[in-house]
Structures are given as structure tokens and as C-alpha cells.
C-alpha positions as CSV (number, residue, x, y, z in Angstrom):
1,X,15.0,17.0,-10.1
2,X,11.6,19.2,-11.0
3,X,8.6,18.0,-11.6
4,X,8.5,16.4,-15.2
5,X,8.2,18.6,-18.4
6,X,4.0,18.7,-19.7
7,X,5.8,17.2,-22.6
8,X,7.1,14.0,-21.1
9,X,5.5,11.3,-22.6
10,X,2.6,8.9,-20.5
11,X,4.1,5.7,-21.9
12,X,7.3,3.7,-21.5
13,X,7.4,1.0,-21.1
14,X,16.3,-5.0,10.7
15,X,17.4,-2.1,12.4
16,X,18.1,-1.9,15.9
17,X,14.6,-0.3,16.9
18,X,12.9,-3.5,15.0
19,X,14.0,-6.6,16.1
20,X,13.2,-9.9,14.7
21,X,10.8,-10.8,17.9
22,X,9.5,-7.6,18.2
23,X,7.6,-6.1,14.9
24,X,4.8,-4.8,13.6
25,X,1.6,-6.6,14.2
26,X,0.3,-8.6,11.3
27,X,-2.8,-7.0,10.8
28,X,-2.0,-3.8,11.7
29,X,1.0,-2.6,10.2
30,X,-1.2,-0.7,7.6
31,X,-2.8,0.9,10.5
32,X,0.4,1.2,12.6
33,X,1.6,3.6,10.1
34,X,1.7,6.1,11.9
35,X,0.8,8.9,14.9
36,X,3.0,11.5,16.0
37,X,0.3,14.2,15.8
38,X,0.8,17.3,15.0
39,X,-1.6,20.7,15.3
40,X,-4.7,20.6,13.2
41,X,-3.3,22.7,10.9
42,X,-0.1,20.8,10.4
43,X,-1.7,17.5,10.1
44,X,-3.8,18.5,7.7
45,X,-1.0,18.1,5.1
46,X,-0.8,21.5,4.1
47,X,1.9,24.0,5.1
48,X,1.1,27.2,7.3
49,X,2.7,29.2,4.7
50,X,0.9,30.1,0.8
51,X,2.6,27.1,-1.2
52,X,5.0,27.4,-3.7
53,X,3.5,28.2,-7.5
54,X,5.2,24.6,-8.3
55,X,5.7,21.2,-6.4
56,X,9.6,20.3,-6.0
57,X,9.5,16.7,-7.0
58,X,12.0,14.6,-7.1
59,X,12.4,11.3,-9.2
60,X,14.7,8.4,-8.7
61,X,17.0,7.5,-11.5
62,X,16.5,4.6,-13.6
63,X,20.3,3.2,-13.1
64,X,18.6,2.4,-9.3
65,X,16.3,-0.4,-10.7
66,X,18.7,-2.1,-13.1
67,X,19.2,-5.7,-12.7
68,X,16.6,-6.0,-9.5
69,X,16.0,-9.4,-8.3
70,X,13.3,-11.0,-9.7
71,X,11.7,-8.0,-11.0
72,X,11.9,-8.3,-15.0
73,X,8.9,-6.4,-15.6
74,X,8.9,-3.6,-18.3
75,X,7.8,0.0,-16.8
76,X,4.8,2.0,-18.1
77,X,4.2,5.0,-16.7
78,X,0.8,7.9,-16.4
79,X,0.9,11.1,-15.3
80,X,-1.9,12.5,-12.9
81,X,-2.4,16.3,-11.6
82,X,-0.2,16.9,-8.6
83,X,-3.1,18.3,-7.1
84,X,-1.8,21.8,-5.6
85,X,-3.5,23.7,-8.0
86,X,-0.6,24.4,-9.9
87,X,-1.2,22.4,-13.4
88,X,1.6,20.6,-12.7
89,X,1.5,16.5,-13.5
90,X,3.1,13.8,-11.1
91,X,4.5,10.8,-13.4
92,X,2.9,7.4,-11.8
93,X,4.8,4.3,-12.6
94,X,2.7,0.8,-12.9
95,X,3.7,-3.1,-14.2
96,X,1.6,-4.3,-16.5
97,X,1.9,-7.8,-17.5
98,X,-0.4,-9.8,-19.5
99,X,-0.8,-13.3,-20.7
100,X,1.3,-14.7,-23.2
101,X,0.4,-15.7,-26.5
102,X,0.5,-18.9,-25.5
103,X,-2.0,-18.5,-22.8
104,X,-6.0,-18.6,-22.9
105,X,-6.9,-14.9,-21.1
106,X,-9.0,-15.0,-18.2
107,X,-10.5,-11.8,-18.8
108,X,-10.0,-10.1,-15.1
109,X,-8.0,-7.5,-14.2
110,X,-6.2,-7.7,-11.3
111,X,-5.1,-4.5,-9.2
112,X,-2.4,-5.0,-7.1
113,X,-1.8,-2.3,-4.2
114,X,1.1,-2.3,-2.1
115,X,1.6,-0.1,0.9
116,X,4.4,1.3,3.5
117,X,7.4,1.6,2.5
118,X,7.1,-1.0,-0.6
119,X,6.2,-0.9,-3.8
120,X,5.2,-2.9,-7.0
121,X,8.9,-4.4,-6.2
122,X,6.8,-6.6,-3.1
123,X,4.3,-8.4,-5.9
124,X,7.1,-9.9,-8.1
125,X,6.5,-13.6,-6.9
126,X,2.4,-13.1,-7.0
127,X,2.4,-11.7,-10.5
128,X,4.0,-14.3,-12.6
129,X,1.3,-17.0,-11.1
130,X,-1.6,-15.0,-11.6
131,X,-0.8,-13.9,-15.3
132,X,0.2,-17.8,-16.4
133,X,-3.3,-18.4,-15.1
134,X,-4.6,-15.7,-18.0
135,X,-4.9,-12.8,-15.8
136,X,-4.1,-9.2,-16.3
137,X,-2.2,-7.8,-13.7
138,X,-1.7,-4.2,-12.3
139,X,0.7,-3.1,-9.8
140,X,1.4,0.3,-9.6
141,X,3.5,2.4,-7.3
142,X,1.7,4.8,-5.1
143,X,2.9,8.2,-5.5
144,X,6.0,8.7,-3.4
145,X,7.3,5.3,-3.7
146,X,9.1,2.6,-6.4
147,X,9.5,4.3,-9.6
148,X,6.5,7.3,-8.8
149,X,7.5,10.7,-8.5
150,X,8.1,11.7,-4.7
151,X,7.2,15.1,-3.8
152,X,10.1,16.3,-1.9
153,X,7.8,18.3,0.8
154,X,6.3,16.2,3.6
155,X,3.2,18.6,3.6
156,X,2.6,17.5,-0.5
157,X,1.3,14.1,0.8
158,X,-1.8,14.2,2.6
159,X,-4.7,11.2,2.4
160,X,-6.8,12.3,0.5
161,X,-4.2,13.6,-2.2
162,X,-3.4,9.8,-2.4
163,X,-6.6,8.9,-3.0
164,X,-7.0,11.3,-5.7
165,X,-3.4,10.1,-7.5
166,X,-4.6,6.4,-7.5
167,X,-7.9,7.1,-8.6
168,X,-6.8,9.0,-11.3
169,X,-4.0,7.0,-12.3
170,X,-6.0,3.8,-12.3
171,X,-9.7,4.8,-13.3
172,X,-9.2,8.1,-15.4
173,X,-6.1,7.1,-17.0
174,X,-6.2,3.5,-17.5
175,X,-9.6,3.0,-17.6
176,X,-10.1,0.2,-15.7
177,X,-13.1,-2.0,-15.0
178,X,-14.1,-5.4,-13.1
179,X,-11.4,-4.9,-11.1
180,X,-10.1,-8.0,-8.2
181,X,-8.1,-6.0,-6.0
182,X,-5.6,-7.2,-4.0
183,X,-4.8,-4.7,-1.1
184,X,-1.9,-4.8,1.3
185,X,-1.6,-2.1,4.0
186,X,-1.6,0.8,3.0
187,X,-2.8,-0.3,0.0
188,X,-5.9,-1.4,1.6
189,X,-6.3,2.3,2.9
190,X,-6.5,3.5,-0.4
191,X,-8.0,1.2,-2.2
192,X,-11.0,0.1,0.4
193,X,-11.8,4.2,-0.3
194,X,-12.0,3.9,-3.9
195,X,-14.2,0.8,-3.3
196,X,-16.4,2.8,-1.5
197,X,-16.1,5.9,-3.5
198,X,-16.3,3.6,-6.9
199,X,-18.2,0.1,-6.2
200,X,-18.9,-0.7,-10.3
201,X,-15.1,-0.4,-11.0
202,X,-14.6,-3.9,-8.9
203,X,-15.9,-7.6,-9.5
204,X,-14.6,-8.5,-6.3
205,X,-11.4,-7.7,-3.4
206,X,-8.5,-10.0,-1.3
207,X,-7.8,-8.1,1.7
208,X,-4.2,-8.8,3.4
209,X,-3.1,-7.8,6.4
210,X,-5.1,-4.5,6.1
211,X,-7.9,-2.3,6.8
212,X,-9.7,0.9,7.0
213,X,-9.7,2.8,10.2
214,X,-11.8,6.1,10.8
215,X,-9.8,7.0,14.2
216,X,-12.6,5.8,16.5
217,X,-10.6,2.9,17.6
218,X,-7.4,3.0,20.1
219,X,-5.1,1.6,18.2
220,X,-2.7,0.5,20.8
221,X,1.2,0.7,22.4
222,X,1.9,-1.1,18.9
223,X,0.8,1.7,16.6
224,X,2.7,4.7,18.6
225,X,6.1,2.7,19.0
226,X,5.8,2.0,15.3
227,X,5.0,6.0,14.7
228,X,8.1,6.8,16.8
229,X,10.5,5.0,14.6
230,X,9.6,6.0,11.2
231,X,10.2,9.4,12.7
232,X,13.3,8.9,14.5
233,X,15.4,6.1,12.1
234,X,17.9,7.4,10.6
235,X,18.6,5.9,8.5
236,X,14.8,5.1,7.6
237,X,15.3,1.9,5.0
238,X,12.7,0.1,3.3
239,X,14.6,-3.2,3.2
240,X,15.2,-3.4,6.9
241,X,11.4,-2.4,7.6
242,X,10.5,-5.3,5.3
243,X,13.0,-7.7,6.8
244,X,11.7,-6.8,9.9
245,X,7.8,-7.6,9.0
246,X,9.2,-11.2,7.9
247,X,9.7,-14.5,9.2
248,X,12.8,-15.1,7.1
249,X,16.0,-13.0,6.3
250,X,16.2,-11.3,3.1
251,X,19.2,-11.3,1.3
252,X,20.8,-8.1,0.1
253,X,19.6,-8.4,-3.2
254,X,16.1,-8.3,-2.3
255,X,17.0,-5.5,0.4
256,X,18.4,-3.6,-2.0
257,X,15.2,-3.8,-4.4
258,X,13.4,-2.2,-1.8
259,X,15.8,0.5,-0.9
260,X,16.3,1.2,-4.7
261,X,13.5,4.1,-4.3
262,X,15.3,6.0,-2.0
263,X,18.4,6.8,-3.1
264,X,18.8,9.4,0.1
265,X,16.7,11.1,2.5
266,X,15.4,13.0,0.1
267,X,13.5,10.7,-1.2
268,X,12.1,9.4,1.6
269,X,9.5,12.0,1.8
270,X,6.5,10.2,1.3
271,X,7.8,7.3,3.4
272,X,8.5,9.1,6.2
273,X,4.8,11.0,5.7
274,X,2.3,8.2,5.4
275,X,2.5,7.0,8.8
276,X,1.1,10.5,10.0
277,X,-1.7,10.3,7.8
278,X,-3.4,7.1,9.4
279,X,-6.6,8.6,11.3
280,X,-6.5,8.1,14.5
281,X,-9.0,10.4,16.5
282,X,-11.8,12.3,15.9
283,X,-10.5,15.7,14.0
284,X,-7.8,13.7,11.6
285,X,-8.1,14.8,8.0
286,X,-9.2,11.3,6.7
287,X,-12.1,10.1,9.7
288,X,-15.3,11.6,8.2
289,X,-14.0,10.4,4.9
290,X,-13.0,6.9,5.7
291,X,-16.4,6.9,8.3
292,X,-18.7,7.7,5.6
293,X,-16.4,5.1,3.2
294,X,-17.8,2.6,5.7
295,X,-21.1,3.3,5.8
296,X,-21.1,2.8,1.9
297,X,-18.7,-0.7,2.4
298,X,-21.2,-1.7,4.7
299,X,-23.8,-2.1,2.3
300,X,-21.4,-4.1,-0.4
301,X,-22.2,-7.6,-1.9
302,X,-19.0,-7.7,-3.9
303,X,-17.1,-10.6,-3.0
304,X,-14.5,-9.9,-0.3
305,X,-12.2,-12.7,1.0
306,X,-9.8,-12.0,3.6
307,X,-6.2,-13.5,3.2
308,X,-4.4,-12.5,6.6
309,X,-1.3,-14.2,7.5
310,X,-0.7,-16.0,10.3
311,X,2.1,-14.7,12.5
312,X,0.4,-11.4,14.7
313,X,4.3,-9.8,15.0
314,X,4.3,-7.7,18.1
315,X,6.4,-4.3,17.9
316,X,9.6,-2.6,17.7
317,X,11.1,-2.7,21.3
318,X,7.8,-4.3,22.9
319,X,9.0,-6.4,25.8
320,X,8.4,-10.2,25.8
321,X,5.1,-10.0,27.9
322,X,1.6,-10.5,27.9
323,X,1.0,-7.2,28.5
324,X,-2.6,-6.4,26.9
325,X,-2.0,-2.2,26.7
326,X,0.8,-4.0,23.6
327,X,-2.5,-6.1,22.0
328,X,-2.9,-5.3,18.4
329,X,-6.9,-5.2,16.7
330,X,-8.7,-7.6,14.8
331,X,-9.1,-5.8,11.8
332,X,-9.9,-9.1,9.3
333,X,-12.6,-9.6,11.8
334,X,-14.0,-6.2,11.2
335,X,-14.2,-7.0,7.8
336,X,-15.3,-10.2,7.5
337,X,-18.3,-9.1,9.8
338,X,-18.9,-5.3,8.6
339,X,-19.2,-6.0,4.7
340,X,-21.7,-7.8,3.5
341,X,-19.6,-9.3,0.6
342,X,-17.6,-10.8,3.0
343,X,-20.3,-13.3,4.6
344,X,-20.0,-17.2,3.6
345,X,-16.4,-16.2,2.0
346,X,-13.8,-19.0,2.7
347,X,-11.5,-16.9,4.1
348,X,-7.9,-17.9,4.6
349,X,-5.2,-17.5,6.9
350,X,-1.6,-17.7,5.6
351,X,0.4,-20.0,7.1
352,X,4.5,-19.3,8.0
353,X,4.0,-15.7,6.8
354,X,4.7,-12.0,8.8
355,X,3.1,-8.9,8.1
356,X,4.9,-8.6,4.2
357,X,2.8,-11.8,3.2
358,X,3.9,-11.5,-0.4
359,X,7.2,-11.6,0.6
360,X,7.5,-15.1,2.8
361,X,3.9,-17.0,0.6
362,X,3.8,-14.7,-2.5
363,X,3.2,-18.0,-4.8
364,X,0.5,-18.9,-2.3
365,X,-1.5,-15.8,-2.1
366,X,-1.2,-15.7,-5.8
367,X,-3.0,-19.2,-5.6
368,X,-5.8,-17.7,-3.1
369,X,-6.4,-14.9,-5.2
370,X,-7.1,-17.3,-8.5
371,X,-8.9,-19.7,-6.9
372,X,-11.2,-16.6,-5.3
373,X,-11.8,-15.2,-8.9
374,X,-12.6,-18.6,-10.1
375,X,-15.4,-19.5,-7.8
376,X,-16.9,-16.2,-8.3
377,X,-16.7,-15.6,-11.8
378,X,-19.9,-14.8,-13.4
């Protein structure tokens, strides 16, 4: 499949290298996506070679996300320039549920941002809460993922080109203001930009299990063993990833609502991509960027609570040891601390939850995040 026709309308509606003891650490799986570094000129996400006049995009069919589990939500779509300096557009696929007529709005808005390799799929037991308490809710999928178009060249998805489709997608196109953000992961990579980039879009943030590194930091045995198997799995499947960041089994229905996306490995593009992108030293595309995003988030009074879960899962493979070279960062720490907003916040760890907090407590982070907007509301 090609990128979409100009006239297509904007509306409508654990594998053996992850083990259940051994997984992604908790508040660093949206960090530990990624390292295998390439050249300068590779990592940069564009290709050596003049690009193509048009993006190959592929886009998954709709018979994939019939009859999901638990995932009733109608689709609505935007489209948002693909960013190659071709013209073309990249169709971007959000939920969008409201409160009934039944139900006394609230007013807020509230942005729901998943990362690697999920999408909106992970919020389905965190939106129902929040919109019965009159909220708005927003969850779309980042470009590459759920029901988004996926470029099928590794080299179309680079960091800041993600920033770009969100933004777009979420301010230019849908307009929205007085945002609560809820970011998860890679979500939190992206959207901790746009906070930066964009302060009066947002009334206030819930940070889980995420953060915003600038490649200063070592990031650890953790964060390379992670890197080497989304390079090397084959196959690379979202289900088993998720699995693996929980503290429970998932059935097969719910592992196959995270699998719908990728139909084959064709689509796993953008998957396999984002944990190359993380920065992680000092000439990665996205360190002066997210560095100068932290000298701006450094100076926020927007309220930012921290919802991190409670279970620091170590790694894929990592032997049972002490061994401190495996120690994963603090990152809630550095954002309680660094952001102003954050100070006198009751922050909250989730109990009996892995890295996929939404997926083991999703009614209980939808709780936190409506009690947060209710004792700041002004």
C-alpha cells in the first residue's frame, strides 16, 4: 500500500530473549528503547542516498482490528505532512470518546500517549473511567503504530519527524487546548518535547514510567540488552514485548490486539526504528533538542504528578544478581526534582504493576489521573 490519495478524507470515524524475571526496567523502558548506533550519518534518520520523490507507506487493513478485546472505540483519523518534502500526507489515527449525554462534562481534555511497541490499544481500561467522570479523552497512535500509517523505510522515522507528526496531528489539526497529558514511554519522549516546545497547550501532565533523556546519562547493561533484541527478534511481536513488561499473562486475545498492527515485518518498521532514536551520547540527532527542552521544563509551574509503578523489572537475559553495571536510573526522581511543577505534588507509585502500567492497574491510573485534575482544577 502507497501513501493515501490527497483526496482521502480526514474523518472516520514472552519471547525467549524476555523472560518473565528478566524485563525491561520500569522506569526505563521508554529510555531502553534503543542503541545500536550507527554512523552519524545513518542515525540521523536519513538515508545516504537522495530520497525517493514519494514515501512508501504502508497501512494495516481494517479486517486486523475487528472484534479487539475491549477496544469498542469508533476510529477518527487526520492526516499530517509526511515531512520529506514531498507533499505527501501520513493518515494519523486517534479515539476520541466523550461523555455521554447522560454525563455532566468536566471540561478537560485529556491526551493520552502511548509508546514502544503499543498503541491507543494499551489505554482501553483507562479511558472508559476517565470519560464517565465527564472527561474528554484523546489517544492517538503515534505514526508507525495501531491504526497510523507506517512508513515502510526505517530511515522515514527519525525523532524529530515524530515530534513534528504529533504536534501536528494534535495541535494543528485538532486544535487542542488545556491539555492533562498522560505520557507512557515513548510517549513521554514526545510529549515532554511538545511541553517544552508548547507550555500554553497544557493545564497540567501524569508522567508514567517515562522520561526525557538528552544522552548525557549512561544508561546502563539494561538499555543495550534491550537495544539488541528489538534488533535481533525475529519475530519482533508487540504482544510478547507487552507480556513481558507485565506482571500477569496476557491472554491471546489481548496479545493479539497488540500484534493487530503488524500484520508482517513490513510493518514493523517504525517498531523496530524507535529504539535507535533514543539519545544516548553527545552527537545523537535529538540531545541538543531534548537538552534545550529541559532547560525550558525546568522553568515549568504546570502541575506534574508522577505515577510510576512499582515493580523496577530488570532485563532481557540479565542474570539473577546484584550486579550494579545492570542498575537501571531514577528517571521519576529527575522529574519530580528538575520541574518545578512537580514540587509538593503527591506523587504515586503503582502498586502490583510492571513497566505496561495501564495494562496490569489501567482502572487505577485512570483514578490518579482524575483525582490529579480535580485538585488542580482552576
Amino acid at each position: 500500500m502507497t501513501a493515501h490519495r490527497p483526496d482521502d478524507r480526514d474523518d472516520a470515524s514472552a519471547p525467549a530473549f524476555l523472560t518473565r524475571r528478566h524485563m525491561l526496567g520500569a522506569g526505563t523502558a521508554a529510555a531502553a528503547s534503543g542503541l545500536l548506533r550507527f554512523p552519524p550519518s545513518a542515525h540521523d534518520g536519513h538515508p545516504r542516498s537522495a530520497p525517493s520523490p514519494h514515501m512508501k507507506v504502508v497501512r494495516t487493513p481494517e479486517s486486523r482490528f475487528r472484534d479487539l478485546a475491549d477496544y469498542p472505540f469508533e476510529p477518527h483519523y487526520v492526516h499530517v505532512d509526511a515531512g520529506d518534502g514531498s507533499g505527501d500526507r501520513l493518515r494519523v489515527h486517534y479515539v476520541d470518546e466523550r461523555p455521554a449525554a447522560a454525563v455532566r462534562p468536566s471540561g478537560q481534555t485529556v491526551l493520552l500517549l502511548h509508546g514502544e511497541p503499543s498503541w491507543s490499544y494499551l489505554y482501553r481500561h483507562v479511558i472508559p473511567p476517565l470519560v464517565a467522570a465527564g472527561h474528554r479523552c484523546v489517544a492517538p497512535d503515534l505514526v508507525g503504530f495501531g491504526r497510523s500509517d507506517k512508513p515502510a523505510s526505517r530511515f522515514a522515522y527519525t525523532y524529530q519527524r515524530h515530534v513534528d507528526w504529533l504536534r501536528e496531528a494534535v495541535f494543528d489539526r485538532l486544535d487542542l487546548h488545556d491539555v492533562t497529558m498522560v505520557c507512557h514511554d515513548w510517549g513521554g519522549l514526545l510529549g515532554l518535547r511538545l511541553l517544552a516546545e508548547h507550555p500554553g497547550r497544557f493545564r497540567r501532565v501524569v508522567a508514567t514510567n517515562t522520561y526525557l533523556p538528552t544522552g548525557d546519562q549512561d544508561v546502563g547493561r539494561a538499555f543495550h540488552a534491550w537495544t539488541q533484541y528489538s534488533q535481533r527478534a525475529d519475530p519482533f511481536d508487540a504482544g510478547s514485548v507487552v507480556e513481558a513488561g507485565t506482571l500477569g499473562e496476557l491472554s491471546p486475545a489481548v496479545k493479539a490486539g497488540y500484534d493487530a498492527p503488524f500484520p508482517d515485518e513490513s510493518y514493523r518498521q517504525g517498531a523496530r526504528q524507535f529504539p535507535l532514536l533514543v539519545p544516548t551520547t553527545a552527537w545523537d540527532e535529538a540531545t541538543v533538542p531534548n537538552r534545550n527542552a529541559w532547560a525550558v521544563l525546568q522553568t515549568l509551574s504546570i502541575p506534574f504528578l508522577c505515577a510510576f509503578s512499582d515493580h523496577v523489572i530488570l532485563l532481557p537475559q540479565a542474570p539473577d544478581t546484584d550486579d550494579p553495571s545492570y542498575a537501571v536510573p531514577n528517571p521519576d526522581q529527575w522529574l519530580r526534582e528538575r520541574i518545578p511543577g512537580a514540587h509538593g505534588q503527591p506523587h504515586t507509585t503503582i502498586a502490583d504493576a510492571g513497566h505496561f502500567v495501564q495494562e496490569d492497574q489501567g482502572p487505577r491510573l485512570a483514578a490518579i489521573v482524575n483525582a490529579f485534575i480535580e485538585s488542580t482544577r482552576w
